[in-house]
C-alpha positions, 0 to 999 in steps of 0.5 A: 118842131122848134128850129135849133141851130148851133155853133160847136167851137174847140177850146184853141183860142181866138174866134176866127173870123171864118168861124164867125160868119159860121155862127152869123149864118146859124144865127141869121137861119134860127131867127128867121125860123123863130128858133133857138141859137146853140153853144156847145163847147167841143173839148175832147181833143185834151191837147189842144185847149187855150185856158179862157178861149171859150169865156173870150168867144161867149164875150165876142158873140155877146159884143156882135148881139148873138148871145146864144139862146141856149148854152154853158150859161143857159141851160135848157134842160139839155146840158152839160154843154161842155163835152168833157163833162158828157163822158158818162152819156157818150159811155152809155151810147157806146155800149150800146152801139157794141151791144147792137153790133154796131161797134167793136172794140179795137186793141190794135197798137199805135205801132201796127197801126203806123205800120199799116199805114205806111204799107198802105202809102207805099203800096199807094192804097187809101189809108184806112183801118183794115178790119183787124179787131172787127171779127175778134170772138166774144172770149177773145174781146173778154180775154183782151178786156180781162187784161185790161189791153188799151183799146179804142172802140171802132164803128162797123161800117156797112160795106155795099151802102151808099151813103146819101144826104141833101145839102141845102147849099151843096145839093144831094150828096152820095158816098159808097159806104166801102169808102168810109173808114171804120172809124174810131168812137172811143178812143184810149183815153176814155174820150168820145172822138169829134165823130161819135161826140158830136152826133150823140150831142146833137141828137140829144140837144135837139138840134134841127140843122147843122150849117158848118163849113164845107171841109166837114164834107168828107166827115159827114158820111161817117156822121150820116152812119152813126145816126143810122146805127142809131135808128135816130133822125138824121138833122139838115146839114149844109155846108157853106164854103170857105173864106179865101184870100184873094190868091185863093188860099184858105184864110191863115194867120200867116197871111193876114189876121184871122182873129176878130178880136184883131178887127176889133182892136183896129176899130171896126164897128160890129155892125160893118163886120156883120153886114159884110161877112153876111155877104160873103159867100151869100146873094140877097138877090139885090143892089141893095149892100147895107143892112141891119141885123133885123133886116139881113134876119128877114132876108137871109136864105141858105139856099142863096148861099155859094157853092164856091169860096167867098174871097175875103178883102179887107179893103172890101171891109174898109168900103163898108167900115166907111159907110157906116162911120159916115152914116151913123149918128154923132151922138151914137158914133162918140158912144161907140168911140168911147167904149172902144177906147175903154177897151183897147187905148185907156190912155186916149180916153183919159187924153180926149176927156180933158177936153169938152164931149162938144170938141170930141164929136166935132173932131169925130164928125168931121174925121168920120168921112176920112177915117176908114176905122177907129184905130187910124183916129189917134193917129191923124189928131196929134193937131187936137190934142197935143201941144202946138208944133211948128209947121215945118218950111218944106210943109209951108212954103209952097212955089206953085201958090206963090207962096215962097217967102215968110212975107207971103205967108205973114201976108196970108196969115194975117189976113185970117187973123183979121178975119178970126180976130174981127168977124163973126160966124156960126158955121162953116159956110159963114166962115168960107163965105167971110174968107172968099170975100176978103181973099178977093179984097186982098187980090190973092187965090184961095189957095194962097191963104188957106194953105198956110192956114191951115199948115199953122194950125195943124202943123200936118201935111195932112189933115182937115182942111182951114176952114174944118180946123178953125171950126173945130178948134174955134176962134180962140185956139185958131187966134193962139195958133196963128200968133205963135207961128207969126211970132217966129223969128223965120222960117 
């Protein structure tokens, strides 16, 4: 039997970054099984639906290398894979549930049922559906049809059941079934509800195990009843526990950003999103934290999965952002530089490409093991990039290295202007070396000398240190930077 996993999402917008460690842990478990990966697109809920969200979500799992095996675009002989255009199947089930008294038709109004609500909270009682319709006649259902009464069709659920599944990540799992409501399959406008779609799809799509988030735990008896009412195997389900922020509320757009597509834009690498939400909520059982796609695929074990919620930490993310800019090839980094750019700041990209790929990856090189993503680049680079600004008196002057006049900064400036002018070096340690003898020749400290250095060619309180910026803007431009600030009238 081929294991197929699938990730079922609504419609309603941007992929949440929940729901993509969902489809992570769906992927992860299908491609250590040899199996297929699912998209099912679930839009029965008609109210709800965001026109382009479900091409956004294909776009978003395409870009993180979980293209679903097996979907809208991907036909395996088991579409539509779209629920709305499934009405015609979920009819046929449905008659066969009432044929096999399974089901019934229920004609009760909105207004009755608001009613009985009520009483039932103020009386204090569970709100549920009382039964009214489930005993109606043959003549009384065929009159109330022959009307044409809008009606919902309910599921007759057992009453002295219980209830039972195994949850690989939850354990065993019972409910008595007089807890169950007699749910509604079929609602009034013809379509299935959530319940009733998403066993009939799953059943008929072939799917093996269901992983979906632990708030599914109370819908899932009523699910286990429709598979029995069916005679049809019931598939592994397990629930894995939430994302949760750090005051233990559920991840909510009021509080933070939950959209990938957030963290996209603000310049995290797929790759550190990935390897961080694999973790969340799961134990590889080792010290080990970094790990590839193909690696966590080996690894992955549903079993080792929290019953608890996972927190979500986004100076956590940051830590693994960093790693893996200051570990990722040059060449490779600028690649993904580039298509990030491409995406979310076109007119960066055509500002950097006025200048040699050789500056870019040096800037990039040297900004990798300070930068935490690619959305902070921009920010700290105006030195690189844009026409030279002045540093300001309280930036260059600086009492505690002595350096609290323009004479002592002329001093220092110009004798790394003899150094750029005169000497030659290939790297960084040759420059460092040439300063630390001539800052000794001249009797000063270090700090006397690079400070204004590196002031007159950044004009930034922060930014790369003297000898970083002079090797990235190189002895041409570091010459003209330094002239211009000597040539000032003062300070």
């Amino acid at each position: 039997m081929t294991i197929k996993t699938r990730f079922a999402p609504s419609p309603t917008g941007y992929l949440h970054i929940g729901s993509l460690r969902t489809v992570l842990y769906n992927y992860l478990y299908a491609k250590q099984k040899w199996g297929k990966f699912m998209l099912r697109v679930e839009d029965t809920d008609r109210t709800r639906l965001v026109e382009d969200s479900i091409d956004n979500m294909l776009k978003i799992l395409e870009k993180f290398g979980m293209t679903p095996d097996e979907g809208p675009n991907k036909d395996w002989g088991n579409g539509p894979y779209i629920q709305s255009e499934r009405l015609e199947i979920y009819h046929k089930y449905i008659k066969e549930l009432i044929e096999k008294d399974k089901a019934y038709y229920c004609f009760c109004t909105p207004e009755r049922l608001t009613e009985l609500r009520e009483e039932q909270q103020t009386l204090k009682l569970p709100t549920k559906y009382d039964g009214h319709c489930r005993f109606l006649s043959e003549e009384e259902i065929k009159e109330k049809l022959d009307a044409k009464i809008p009606y919902t069709v309910r599921l007759k659920v057992p009453k002295d059941e219980i209830v039972e599944f195994v949850d690989a990540v939850k354990w065993k799992i019972s409910i008595p079934s007089k807890d169950v409501d007699d749910q509604v399959l079929l609602k009034t406008d013809g379509f299935p509800t959530y319940h009733f779609a998403v066993v009939v799809d799953d059943y008929l799509m072939k799917v093996t195990d269901i992983i979906r988030w632990d708030e599914w735990i109370p819908s899932t008896p009523k699910h286990v009843l429709i598979y029995r009412a069916f005679g049809w195997e019931i598939p592994n389900i397990s629930h894995i526990p939430p994302l949760i922020w750090a005051n233990k509320k559920k991840l909510s757009k009021r509080d933070w950003d939950v959209a990938v597509e957030q963290y996209l834009e603000k310049g995290y690498l797929i790759e550190a999103i990935i390897n961080y939400l694999a973790l969340l909520g799961w134990n590889p059982k080792t010290t080990e934290e970094f790990f590839s796609m193909s690696e966590l695929i080996e690894r992955f074990d549903l079993e080792a999965v929290h019953k608890a919620g996972a927190f979500f930490d986004v100076e956590r993310l940051d830590f693994f952002n960093a790693h893996y800019l200051k570990n990722t090839e040059i060449w490779e980094l600028y690649e993904k530089f580039k298509n990030y750019l491409r995406e979310y700041d076109n007119d960066f990209l055509e500002k950097i490409s006025n200048y040699s790929d050789e500056y870019n990856k040096k800037i990039l090189s040297e900004l990798s093991t300070k930068i935490k993503k690619f959305g902070e680049y921009k920010e700290i680079t105006t030195y690189f990039y844009w026409e030279y600004s002045f540093p300001t008196d309280d930036l260059i002057l600086n009492p505690k290295m002595k350096l609290e006049n323009r004479e002592d900064v002329e001093k220092a400036l110009n004798i790394s202007l003899d150094i750029l002018e005169n000497e030659k070096f290939k790297s960084i340690d040759d420059l460092k070396n040439l300063f630390i003898v001539k800052i000794k020749e001249a009797e000063m400290k270090n700090g006397q000398v690079l400070w204004p250095t590196r002031c007159a060619l950044s004009w930034e309180k922060f930014s790369p240190w003297a000898f970083e910026m002079i090797f990235i803007l190189w002895k041409e431009e570091s010459i003209s930077r330094i002239k211009q600030y000597l040539k000032k009238k003062q300070l």
